[in-house]
N, C-alpha and C positions, 0 to 999 in steps of 0.2 A: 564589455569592451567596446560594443558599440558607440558611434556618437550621430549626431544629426547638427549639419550646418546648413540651417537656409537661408540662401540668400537672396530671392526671390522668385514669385509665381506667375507664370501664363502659360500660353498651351501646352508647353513644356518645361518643368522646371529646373531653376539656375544651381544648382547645387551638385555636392559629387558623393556616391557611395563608394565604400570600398570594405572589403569582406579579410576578417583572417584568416590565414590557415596553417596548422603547425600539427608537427606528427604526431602520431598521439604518446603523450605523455614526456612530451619534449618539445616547445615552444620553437615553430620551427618553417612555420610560412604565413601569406598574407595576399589578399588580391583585392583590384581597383578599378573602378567604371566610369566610364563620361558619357552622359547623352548626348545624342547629337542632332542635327539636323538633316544628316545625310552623309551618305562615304561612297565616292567614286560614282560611277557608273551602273545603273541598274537597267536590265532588261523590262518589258511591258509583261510582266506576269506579276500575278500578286499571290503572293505568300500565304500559308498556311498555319492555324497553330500547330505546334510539336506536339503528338504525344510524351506522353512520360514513359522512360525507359526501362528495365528490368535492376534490380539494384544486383551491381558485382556481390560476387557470392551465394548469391541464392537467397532465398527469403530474410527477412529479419528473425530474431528468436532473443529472447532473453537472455539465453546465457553468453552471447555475445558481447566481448567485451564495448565499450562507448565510449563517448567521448563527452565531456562534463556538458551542466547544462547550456543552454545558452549556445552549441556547439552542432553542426554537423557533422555524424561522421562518416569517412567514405569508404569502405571495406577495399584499398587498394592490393594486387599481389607484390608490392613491397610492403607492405602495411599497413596502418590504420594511419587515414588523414584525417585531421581535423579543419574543421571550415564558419567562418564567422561573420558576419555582412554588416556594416557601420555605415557612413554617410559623413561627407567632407567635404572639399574641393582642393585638389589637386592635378597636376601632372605627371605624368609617369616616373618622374627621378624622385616627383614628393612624395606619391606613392610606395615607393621602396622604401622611401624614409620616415612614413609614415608607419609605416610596418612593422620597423626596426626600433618605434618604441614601443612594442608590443613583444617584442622578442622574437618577430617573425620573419620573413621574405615575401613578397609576393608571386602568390602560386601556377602552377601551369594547371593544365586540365587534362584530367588522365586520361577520362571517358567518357560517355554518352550519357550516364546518370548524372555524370557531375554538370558538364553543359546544362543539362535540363535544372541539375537543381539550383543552379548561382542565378540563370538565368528566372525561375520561379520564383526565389526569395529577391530578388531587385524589382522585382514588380511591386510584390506583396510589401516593402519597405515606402516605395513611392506612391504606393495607390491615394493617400490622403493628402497629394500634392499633385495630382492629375497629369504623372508623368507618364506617355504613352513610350517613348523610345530612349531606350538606355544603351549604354557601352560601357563593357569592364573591363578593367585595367587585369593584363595576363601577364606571369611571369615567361616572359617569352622574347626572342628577339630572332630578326633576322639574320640568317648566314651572308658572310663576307661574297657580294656580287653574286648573288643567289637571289631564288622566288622561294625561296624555303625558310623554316624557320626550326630554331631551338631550345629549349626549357633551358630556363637559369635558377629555376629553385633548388636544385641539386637532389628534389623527391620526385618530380613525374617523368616516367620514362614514355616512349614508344609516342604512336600518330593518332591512336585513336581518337583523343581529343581533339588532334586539329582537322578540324570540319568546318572547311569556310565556304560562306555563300557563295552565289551566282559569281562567276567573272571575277573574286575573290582567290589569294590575294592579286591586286595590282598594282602598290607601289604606284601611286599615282603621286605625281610631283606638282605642284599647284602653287601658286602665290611666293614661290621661292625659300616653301617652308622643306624641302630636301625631302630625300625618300620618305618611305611609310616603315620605321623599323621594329615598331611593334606590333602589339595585337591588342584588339578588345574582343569582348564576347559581346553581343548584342541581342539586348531583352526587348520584346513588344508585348505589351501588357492587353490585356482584353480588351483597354478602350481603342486599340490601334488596331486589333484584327475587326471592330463594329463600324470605326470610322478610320480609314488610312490618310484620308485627306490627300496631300499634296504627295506623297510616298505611297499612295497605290500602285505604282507603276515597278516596287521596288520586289526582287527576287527572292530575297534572305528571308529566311526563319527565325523566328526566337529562340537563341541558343548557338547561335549556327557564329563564326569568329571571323573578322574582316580587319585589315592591315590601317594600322593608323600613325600617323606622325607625332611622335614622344614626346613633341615639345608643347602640343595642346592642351591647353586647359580645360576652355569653351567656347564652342566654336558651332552657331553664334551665340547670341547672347543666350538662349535659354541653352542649358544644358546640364546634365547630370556626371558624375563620378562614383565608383565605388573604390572602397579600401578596407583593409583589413584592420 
């Protein structure tokens, strides 16, 4: 179900992932990335990589039911999710729609495992196009005149997912593109923790979600998406 659309290469590259995700054994969500060049305001400390987190549930074991191949699964307490990582270019409403030819929605993030793992599979997808900094498309949105935010996939409940960087979210308003009403996850791939270049100065972690404006594609020119 994945796809790869490139549209071109330099420091960062132009194109957009996005990952599926549906319940298991019922075609049922979907989520999506843009790399960027920067989001808001960062403090003068530089970031760390994440370790990897304990998987819900307890160990793995055979007899555990799974999710087909080609599939992540995520041991949630409503369920088994399934999760799926592709490459496109969209924006967040094409994202939904791209999803929805899949049979899916695009997904929220329940927990810390999953953070860590969307976040490790958008590296591992980009690494043969020398993409250092990505953003994923979250099934997510802001509450009405609020700094908070809500799942729209109708499967991930609770906060534990939402982990946002430094000074994150900030609804920052810029170029008269209006609030920040959704979310991305944001991946930094090992060449950005050796070299951070012009984003050393930047606070967030790989894995960690920062508020972005729904109507962006790419922004600037190099940039990434994911989708389901």
């Amino acid at each position: 179900m994945g796809f790869l659309n490139l549209l071109g290469i330099s420091l960062f590259l132009s194109l957009l992932i996005s990952t599926v995700a549906r319940d298991f054994g019922d075609d049922s969500s979907c989520d999506s990335s843009e790399e960027h060049g920067g989001h808001g305001n960062h403090g003068p400390r530089s970031p760390r990589p994440p370790s990897r987190p304990p998987v819900p549930g307890g160990p793995d074991n055979a007899n555990r039911p799974k999710c087909g191949q080609g599939w992540f699964t995520s041991y949630r307490p409503q369920g088994i999710w399934c999760l799926r990582v592709g490459i496109g270019k969209m924006d967040y409403n094409g994202a939904i729609a791209q999803c929805a030819t899949f049979g899916g929605v695009l997904s929220g993030v329940q927990n810390d495992w999953e953070r860590w793992l969307l976040a490790q599979e958008a590296n591992r997808q980009t690494l043969a196009y020398n993409v250092q900094y990505s953003g994923m498309w979250l099934g997510a949105q802001r509450n009405s005149e609020s700094n908070t935010f809500y799942w729209t996939d109708g499967h991930t409940v609770g906060t534990e997912g939402l982990r946002f960087g430094s000074g994150q979210p900030d609804n920052e308003n810029t170029a008269g593109r209006g609030p920040q009403n959704c979310l991305q996850l944001i991946a930094l791939s090992p060449g950005y923790w050796n070299n951070p270049g012009k984003f050393a100065s930047w606070t967030t972690s790989s894995g960690l979600l920062d508020d972005y404006w729904c109507i962006v594609t790419e922004e600037p020119s190099q940039r990434i998406n994911f989708q389901n």
